[in-house]
C-alpha positions in Angstrom: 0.0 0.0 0.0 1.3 3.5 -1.0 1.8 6.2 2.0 0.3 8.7 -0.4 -2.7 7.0 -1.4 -5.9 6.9 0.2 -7.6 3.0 1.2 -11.3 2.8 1.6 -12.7 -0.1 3.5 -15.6 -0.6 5.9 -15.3 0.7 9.8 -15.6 -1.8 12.4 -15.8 0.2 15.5 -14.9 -1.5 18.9 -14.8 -0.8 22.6 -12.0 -0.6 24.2 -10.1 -2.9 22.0 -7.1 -1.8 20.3 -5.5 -3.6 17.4 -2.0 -3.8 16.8 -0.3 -4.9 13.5 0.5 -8.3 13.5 -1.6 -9.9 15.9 -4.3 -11.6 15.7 -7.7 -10.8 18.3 -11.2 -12.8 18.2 -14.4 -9.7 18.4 -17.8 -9.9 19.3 -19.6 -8.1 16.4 -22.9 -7.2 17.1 -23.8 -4.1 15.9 -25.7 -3.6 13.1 -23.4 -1.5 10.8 -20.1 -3.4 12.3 -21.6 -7.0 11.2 -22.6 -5.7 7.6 -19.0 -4.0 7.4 -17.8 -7.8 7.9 -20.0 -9.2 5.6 -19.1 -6.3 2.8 -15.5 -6.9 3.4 -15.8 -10.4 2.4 -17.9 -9.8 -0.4 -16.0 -7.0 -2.1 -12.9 -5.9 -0.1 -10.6 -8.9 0.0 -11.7 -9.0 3.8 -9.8 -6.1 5.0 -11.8 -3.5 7.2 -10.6 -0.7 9.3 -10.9 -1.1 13.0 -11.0 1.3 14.9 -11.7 2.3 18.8 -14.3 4.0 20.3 -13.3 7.5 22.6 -16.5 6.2 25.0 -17.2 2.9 24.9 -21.0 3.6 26.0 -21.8 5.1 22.9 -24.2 3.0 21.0 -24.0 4.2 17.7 -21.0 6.3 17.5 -20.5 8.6 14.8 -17.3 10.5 13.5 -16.7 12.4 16.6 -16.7 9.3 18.9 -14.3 7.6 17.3 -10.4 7.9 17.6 -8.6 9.1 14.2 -6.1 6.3 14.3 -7.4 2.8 14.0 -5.5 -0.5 12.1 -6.1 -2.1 8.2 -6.8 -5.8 9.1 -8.0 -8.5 7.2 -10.6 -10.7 8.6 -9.2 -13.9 9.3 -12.2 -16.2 10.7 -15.9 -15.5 11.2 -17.6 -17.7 13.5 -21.7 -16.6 13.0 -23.6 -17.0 16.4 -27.1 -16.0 17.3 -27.1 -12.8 17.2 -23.6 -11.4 16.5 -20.0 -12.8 15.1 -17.2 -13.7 16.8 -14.1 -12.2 14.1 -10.9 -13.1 14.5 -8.5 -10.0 12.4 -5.5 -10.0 12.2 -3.6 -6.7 12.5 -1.7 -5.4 9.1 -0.7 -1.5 9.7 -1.7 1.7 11.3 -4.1 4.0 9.1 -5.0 7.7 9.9 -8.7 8.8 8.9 -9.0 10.8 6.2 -12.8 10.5 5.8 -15.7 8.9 7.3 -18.8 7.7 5.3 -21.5 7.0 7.4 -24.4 5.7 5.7 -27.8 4.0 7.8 -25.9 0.4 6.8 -22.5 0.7 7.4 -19.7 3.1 8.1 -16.7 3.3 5.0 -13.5 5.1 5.9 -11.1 6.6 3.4 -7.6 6.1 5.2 -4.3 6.6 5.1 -1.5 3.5 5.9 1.2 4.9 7.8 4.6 3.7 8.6 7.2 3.6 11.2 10.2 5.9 11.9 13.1 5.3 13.5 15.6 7.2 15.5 19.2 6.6 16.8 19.6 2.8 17.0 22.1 3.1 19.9 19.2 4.5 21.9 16.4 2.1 20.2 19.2 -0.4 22.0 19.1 0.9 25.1 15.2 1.6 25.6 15.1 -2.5 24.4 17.2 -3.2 26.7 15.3 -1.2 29.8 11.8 -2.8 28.5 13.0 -6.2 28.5 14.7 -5.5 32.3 11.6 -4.1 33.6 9.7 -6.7 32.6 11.9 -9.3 34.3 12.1 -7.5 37.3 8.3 -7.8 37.6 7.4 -10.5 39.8 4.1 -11.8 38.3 4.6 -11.6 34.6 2.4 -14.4 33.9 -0.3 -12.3 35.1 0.4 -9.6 32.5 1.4 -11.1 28.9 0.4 -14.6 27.4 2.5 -17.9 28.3 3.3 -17.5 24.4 3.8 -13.9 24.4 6.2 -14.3 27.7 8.2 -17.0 25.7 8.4 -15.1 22.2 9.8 -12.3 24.6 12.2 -15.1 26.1 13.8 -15.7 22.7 14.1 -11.6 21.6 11.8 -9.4 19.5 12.8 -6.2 17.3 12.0 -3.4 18.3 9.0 -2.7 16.9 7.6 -6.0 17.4 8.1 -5.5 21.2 6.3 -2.3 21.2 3.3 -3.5 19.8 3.5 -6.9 21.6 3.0 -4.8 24.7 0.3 -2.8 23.2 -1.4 -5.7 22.7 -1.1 -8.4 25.5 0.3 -6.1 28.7 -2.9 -5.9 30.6 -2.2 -3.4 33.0 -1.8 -0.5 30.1 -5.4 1.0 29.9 -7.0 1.8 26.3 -5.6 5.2 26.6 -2.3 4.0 26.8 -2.8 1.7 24.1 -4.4 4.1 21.7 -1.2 6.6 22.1 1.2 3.3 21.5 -0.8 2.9 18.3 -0.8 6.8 17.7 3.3 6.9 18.0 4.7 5.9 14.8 8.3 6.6 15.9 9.5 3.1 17.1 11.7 5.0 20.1 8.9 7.1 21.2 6.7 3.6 21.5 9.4 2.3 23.3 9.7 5.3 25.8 6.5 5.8 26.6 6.4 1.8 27.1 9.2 2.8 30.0 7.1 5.6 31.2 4.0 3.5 31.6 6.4 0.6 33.3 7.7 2.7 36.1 4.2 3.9 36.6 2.8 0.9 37.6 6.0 0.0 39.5 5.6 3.1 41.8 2.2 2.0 42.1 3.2 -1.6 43.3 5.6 -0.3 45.7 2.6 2.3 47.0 0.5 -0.6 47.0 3.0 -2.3 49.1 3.4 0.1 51.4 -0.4 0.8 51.6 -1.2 -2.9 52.4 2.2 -3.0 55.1 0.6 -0.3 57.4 -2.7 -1.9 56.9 -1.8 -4.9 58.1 0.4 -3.4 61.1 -3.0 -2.0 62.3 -5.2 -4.7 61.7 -2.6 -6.8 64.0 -2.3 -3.5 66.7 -6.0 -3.5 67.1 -5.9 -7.5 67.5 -3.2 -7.3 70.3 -4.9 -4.7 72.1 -8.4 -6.5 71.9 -6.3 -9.4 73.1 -4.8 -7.7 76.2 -8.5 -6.1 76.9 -10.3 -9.5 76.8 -7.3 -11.1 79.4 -8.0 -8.2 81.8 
């Protein structure tokens, strides 16, 4: 796909979920518009569709304005038809920037535009690797946070951008604002920063938590002793 050319597809819209390029994620479609995008995809798009996320997920039928302006070309993959609504698996292709939104009663199209990473110093895209990947081993429950696979891909090394968008996927501690900026930053280094930014975030928050639950406890165990002592006399 060219950078300066235009793609239209049909909009799926989706809440809270955020698509990165090369990975594959199962959706419930449901709506109305979203499960006659899937079906026109199929018929006469080669099954690609633009997904893109929701700025409030309680918005019913969203329109232009309640939608983010960044979403990702995917191709649909499986389609599993329930009662009632689809589960589609997509799989993730590249990051496409709205250029314009066709909203019809039926289904939404989108006019959008494919964009592609940059890259800075490599000496630094070393270094911010590097601080991801200790980070993430100094967490003590990363099972909880990423896959078994995605822990053991990580295990075996990842390029740069592939670990950026491997956390913007799987981490689950990174809310959708955090993943809709990862999928917003086009500059690998910048992904990988803000990556460290979010990281020590949730690490001051652990330690808080820590702390929090330390002096908690200390009561708890204060108040027992005294009941204790008050019972005796």
């Amino acid at each position: 796909m060219s950078e300066i050319v235009n793609v239209r597809v049909p909009v799926v819209c989706t809440r809270g979920i955020v698509v990165f390029p090369g990975h594959d994620v199962m959706i419930e479609v449901g709506r109305p518009k979203s499960i006659n995008a899937v079906n026109e995809a199929g018929a006469s798009y080669d099954s690609m569709v633009w997904l893109v996320c929701q700025n409030d997920i309680m918005v019913d039928n969203p329109t232009e304005k309640d939608l983010y302006t960044v979403g990702t070309i995917a191709k649909i993959k499986v389609v599993r038809k329930k009662e009632g609504f689809m589960r589609v698996t997509f799989t993730g292709m590249r990051r496409a920037k709205l250029a314009k939104l066709y909203d019809s009663k039926e289904l939404m199209y989108a006019d959008v535009i494919p964009l592609t990473d940059s890259y800075g110093d490599k000496s630094e895209e070393y270094a911010l690797v590097k601080k991801v990947v200790d980070k993430l081993e100094g967490m003590t429950q990363v099972a909880a946070v990423f896959p078994p696979e995605v822990v053991q891909q990580l295990s075996l090394g990842v390029n740069a951008e592939s670990l950026g968008d491997q956390f913007g996927q799987y981490f689950s501690l990174f809310d959708q604002a955090t993943r809709q900026r990862l999928l917003e930053t086009t500059n690998v280094n910048d992904r990988l920063m803000l990556i460290v930014e979010e990281l020590e975030k949730q690490q001051r928050y652990s330690e808080l938590e820590t702390v929090i639950n330390d002096r908690v406890k200390g009561d708890v165990l204060m108040m027992v002793r005294r009941n204790t002592i008050f019972v005796k006399s």
